[in-house]
SEZATI-876655 format. One record per atom (N, C-alpha, C): residue in one letter; x, y, z. Coordinates in steps of 0.02 Angstrom, whole numbers, plus 32768, in hexadecimal, padded with zeros to 4 digits. Layout:
% SEZATI-876655
AXYZ
...
This chain:
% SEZATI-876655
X6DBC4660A547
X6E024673A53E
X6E0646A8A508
X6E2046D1A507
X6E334715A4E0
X6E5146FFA4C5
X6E704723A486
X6EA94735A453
X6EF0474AA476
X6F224750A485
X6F4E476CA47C
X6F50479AA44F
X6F4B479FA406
X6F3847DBA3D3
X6F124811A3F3
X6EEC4813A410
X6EB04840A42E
X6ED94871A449
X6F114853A477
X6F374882A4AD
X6F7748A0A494
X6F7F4891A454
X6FAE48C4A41A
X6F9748E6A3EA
X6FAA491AA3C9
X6F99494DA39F
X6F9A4932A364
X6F66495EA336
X6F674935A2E4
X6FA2492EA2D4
X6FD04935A2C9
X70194933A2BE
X703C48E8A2C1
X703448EAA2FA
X70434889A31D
X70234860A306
X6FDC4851A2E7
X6FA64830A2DF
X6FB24833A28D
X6FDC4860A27A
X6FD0486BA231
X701C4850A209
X703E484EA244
X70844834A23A
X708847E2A23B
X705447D1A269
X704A4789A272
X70194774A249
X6FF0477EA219
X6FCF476AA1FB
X6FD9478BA19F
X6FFA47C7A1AB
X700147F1A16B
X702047A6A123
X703947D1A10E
X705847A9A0B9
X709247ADA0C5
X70B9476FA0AD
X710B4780A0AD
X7116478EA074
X715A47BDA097
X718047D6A04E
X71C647C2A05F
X71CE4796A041
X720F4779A069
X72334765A0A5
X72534784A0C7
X724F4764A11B
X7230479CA131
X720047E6A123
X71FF4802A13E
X71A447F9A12E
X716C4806A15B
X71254811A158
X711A4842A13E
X70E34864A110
X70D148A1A10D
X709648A8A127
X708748FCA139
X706C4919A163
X70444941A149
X701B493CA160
X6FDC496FA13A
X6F9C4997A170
X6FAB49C6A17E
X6F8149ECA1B7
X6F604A0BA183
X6F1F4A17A18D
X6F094A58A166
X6F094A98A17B
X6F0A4AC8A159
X6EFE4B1EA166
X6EBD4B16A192
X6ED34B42A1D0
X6E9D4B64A1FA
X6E714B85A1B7
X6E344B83A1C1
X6E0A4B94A1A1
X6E004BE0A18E
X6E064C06A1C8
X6E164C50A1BF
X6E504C4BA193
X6E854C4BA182
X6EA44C48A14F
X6E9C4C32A105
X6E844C0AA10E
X6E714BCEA0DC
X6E464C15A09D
X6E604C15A069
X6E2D4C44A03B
X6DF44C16A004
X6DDA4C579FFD
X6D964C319FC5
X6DBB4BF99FB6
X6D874BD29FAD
X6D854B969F6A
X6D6B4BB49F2A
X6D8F4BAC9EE1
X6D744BA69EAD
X6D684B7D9E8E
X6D384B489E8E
X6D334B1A9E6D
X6D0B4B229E37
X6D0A4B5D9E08
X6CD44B649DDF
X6CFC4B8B9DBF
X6D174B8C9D73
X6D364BB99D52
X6D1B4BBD9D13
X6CE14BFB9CF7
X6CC24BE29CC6
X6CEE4C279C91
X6CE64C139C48
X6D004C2F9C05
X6CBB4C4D9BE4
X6CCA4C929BE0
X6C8E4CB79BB6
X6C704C829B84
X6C1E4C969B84
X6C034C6A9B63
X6BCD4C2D9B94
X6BFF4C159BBD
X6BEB4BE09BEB
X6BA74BE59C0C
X6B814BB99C1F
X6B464BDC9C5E
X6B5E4BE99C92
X6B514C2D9CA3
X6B504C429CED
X6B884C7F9CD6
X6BA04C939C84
X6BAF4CD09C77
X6B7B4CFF9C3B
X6B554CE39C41
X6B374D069BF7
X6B1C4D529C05
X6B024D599C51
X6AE04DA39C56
X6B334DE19C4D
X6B754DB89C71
X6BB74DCC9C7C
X6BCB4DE09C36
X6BB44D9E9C15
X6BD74DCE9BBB
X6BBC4DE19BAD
X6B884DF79B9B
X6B624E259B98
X6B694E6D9BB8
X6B8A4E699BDE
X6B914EBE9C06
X6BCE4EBD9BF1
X6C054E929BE4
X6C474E9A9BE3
X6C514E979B92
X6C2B4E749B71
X6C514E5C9B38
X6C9B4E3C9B39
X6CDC4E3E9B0D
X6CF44E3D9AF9
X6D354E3B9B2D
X6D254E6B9B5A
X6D464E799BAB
X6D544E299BD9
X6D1A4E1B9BBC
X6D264DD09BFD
X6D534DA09BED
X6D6B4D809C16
X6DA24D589C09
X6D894D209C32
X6D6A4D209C62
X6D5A4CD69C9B
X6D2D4CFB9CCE
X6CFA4CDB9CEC
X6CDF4CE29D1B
X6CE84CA49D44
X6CEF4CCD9D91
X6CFC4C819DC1
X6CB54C8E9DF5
X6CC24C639E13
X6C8B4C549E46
X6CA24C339E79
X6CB74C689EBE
X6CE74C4B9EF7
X6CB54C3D9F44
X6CBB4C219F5B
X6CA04BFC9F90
X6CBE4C049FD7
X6C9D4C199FE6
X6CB54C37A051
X6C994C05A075
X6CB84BD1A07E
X6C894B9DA0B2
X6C7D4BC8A0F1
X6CBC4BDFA11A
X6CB44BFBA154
X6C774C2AA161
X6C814C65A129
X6C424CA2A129
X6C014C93A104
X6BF24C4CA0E1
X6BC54C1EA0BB
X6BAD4C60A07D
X6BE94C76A06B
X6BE84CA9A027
X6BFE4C849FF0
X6BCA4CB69FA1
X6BED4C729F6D
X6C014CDB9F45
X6C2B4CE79F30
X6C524D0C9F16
X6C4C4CFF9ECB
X6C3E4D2A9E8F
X6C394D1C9E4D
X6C6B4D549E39
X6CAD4D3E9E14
X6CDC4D739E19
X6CE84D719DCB
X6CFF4DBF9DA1
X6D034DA79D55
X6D4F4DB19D51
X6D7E4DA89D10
X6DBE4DCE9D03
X6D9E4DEC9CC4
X6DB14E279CB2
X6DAA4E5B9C90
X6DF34E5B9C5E
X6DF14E6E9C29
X6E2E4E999C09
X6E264EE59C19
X6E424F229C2D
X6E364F659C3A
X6E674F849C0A
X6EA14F669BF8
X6EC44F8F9BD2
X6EF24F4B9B9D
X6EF44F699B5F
X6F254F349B38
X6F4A4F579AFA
X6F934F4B9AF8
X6FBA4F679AC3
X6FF04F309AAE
X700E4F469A79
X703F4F229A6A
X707D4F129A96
X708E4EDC9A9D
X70CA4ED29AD8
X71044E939AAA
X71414E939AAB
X716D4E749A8C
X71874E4D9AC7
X71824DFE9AC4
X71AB4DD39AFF
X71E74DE79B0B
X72084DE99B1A
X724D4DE49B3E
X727C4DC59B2D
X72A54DB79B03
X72C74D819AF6
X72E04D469B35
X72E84D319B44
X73084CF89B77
X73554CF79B61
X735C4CE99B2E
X73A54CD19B11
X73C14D079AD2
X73FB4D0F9AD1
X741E4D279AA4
X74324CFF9A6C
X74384D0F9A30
X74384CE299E9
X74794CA999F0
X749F4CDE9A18
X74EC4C9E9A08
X74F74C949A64
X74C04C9C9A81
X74D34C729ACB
X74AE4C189ACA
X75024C069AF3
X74F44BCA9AEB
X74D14BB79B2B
X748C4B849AFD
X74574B769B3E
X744E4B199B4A
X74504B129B68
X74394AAC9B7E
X73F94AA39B6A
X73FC4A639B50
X73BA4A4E9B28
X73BB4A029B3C
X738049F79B50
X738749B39B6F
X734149819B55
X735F493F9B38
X7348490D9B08
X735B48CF9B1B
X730D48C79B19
X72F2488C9B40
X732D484B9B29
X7347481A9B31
X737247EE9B2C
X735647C49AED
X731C47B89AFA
X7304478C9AC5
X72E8479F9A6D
X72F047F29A7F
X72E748159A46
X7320482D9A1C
X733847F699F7
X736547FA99C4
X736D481C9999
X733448259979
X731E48589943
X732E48979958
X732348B19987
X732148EB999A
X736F490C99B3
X739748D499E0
X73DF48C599FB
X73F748D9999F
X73E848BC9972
X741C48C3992A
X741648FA991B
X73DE49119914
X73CB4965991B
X73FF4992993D
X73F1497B9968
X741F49A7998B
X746B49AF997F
X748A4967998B
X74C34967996C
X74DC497E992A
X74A5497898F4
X74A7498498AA
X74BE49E898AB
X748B4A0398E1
X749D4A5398F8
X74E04A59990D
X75044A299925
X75334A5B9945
X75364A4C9983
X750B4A2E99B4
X74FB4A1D99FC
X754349EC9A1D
X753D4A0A9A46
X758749D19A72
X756449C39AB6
X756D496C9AC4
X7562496B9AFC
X758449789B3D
X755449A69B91
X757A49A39BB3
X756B49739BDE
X7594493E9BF9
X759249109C27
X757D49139C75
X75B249619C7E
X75A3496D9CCF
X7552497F9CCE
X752049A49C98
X74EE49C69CA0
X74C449999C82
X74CD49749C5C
X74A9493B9C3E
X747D49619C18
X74AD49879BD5
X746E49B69BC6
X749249A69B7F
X745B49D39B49
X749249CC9AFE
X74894A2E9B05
X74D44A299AEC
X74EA4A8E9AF0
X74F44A919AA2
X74B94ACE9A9E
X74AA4ADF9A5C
X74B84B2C9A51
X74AE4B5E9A0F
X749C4B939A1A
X74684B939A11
X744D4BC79A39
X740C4BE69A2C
X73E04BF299EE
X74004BFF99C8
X73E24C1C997E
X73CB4BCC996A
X74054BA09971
X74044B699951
X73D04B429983
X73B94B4799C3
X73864B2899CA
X73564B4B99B4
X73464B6599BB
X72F04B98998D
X72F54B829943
X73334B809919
X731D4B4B98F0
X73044B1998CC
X73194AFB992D
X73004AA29906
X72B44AA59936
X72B84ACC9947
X72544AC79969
X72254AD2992B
């Protein structure tokens, strides 16, 4: 006697046997293999074995050497990242000094909730957040 499973697609077989996530199964097909890219399972930091001839030609340049894996083409790929260019660069601000931003504290952290309030902070209910200014959170960090 056969399966019934046999005569449906991984899909069906994976729905009936998969993990629940509530009333609904999840599904897990894998990538056709032609798609599917390297594996890196090897991420080594200058210094490491299997970079020393690399710093050495690079010095100072290297930042990581990987080592990626082609099951399909049975290729193993040794790839480096380089620095090529570096100058001074200033972040971006995110926030303006007197924009008011949500800051959100954990329930059980009191200490931190008085803090806040002690700034100036008001809670909002609909957002479940504490609304601070800006300046005044960089403050208390």
């Amino acid at each position: 006697m056969t399966s019934v499973l046999s005569h449906f697609p991984l899909s069906y077989a994976a729905l009936l046997y998969g993990r629940r996530r509530g009333s609904v199964f999840a599904v897990h097909e894998p990538r056709p293999a032609a798609r599917r890219a390297a594996e890196v399972p090897l991420h080594l930091k200058p210094g490491q074995k299997g970079t020393k001839q690399l710093l050495a030609q690079y010095g100072d340049r290297l930042i990581c050497v990987r080592y990626r894996y082609d099951v399909q083409r049975k290729k193993r790929f040794k790839t480096v990242e380089l620095v090529v260019a570096e100058r001074d660069w200033e972040p971006r601000r995110r926030f303006a000094d007197n924009q008011i931003v949500g800051l959100r504290v954990d329930f059980a952290d009191v200490a931190v909730r008085a803090q806040v309030k002690q700034a100036g902070g008001r809670w909002n209910p609909e957002r479940r957040v504490w609304q601070l200014r800006y300046e005044r959170v960089v403050a208390l960090a």
